[in-house]
C-alpha positions in Angstrom: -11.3 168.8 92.1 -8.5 169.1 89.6 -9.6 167.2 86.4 -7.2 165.6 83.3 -8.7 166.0 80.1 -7.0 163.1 78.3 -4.7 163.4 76.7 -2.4 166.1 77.8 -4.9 168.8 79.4 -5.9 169.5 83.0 -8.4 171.6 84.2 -8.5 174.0 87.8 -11.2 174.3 90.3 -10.9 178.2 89.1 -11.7 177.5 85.4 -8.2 177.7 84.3 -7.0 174.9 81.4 -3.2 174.2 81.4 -2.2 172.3 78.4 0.7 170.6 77.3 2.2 168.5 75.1 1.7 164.6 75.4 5.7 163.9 75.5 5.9 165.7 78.7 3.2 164.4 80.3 4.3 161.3 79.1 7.8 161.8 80.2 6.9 163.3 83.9 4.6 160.7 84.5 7.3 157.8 84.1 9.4 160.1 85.9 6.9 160.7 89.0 7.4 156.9 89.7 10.8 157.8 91.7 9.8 161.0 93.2 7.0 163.5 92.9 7.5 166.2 90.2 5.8 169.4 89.0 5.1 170.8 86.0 4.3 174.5 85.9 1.6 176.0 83.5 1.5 178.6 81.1 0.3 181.2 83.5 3.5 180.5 85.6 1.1 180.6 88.8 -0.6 177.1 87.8 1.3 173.8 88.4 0.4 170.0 88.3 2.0 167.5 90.6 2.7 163.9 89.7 2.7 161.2 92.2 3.6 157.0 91.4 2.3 158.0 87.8 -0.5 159.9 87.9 -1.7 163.1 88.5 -2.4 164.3 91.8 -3.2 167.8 92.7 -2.8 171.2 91.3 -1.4 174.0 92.8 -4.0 176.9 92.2 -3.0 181.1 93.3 -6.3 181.5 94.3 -7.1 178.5 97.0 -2.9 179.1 97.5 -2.2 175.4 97.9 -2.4 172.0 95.9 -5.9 171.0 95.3 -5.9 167.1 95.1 -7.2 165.5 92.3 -10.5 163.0 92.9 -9.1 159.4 92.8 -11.3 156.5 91.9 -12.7 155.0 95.1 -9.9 152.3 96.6 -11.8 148.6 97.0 -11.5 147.2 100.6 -9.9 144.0 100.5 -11.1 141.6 103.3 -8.4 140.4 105.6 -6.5 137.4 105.4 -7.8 135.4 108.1 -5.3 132.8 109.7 -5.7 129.0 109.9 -4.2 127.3 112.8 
């Protein structure tokens, strides 16, 4: 799993480190909120791919497709039940 290493770094399965500079990552992630964007890495073969603010997957050459990134576990909500 892809992994941010806060503040403006992310990490590849493969080993690889892409690192930018906060601004952008600051900048992409408000601008993720609309619609997904990618930012591509140094190597020109890496990228990262913002979702709703967050990072989440890289695109690695060697798998050759996005990796997602681990997300927290979501909390299950109990239903609403209704009263009659």
């Amino acid at each position: 799993m892809p992994t941010e290493i806060f503040p403006s770094s992310y990490r590849c399965d493969c080993g690889y480190q892409s690192d930018h500079f906060e601004n952008t990552i600051r900048e992409l992630k408000r601008l993720s909120m609309r619609r997904p964007q990618r930012l591509g890495a140094d190597d020109g073969e890496h990228s990262v791919v913002f979702r709703g603010g967050e990072m989440t997957a890289m695109r690695c050459p060697k798998v050759g497709k996005d990796i997602p990134a681990n997300k927290p576990p979501r909390i299950a909500h109990p239903r609403r039940v209704r009263k009659r």
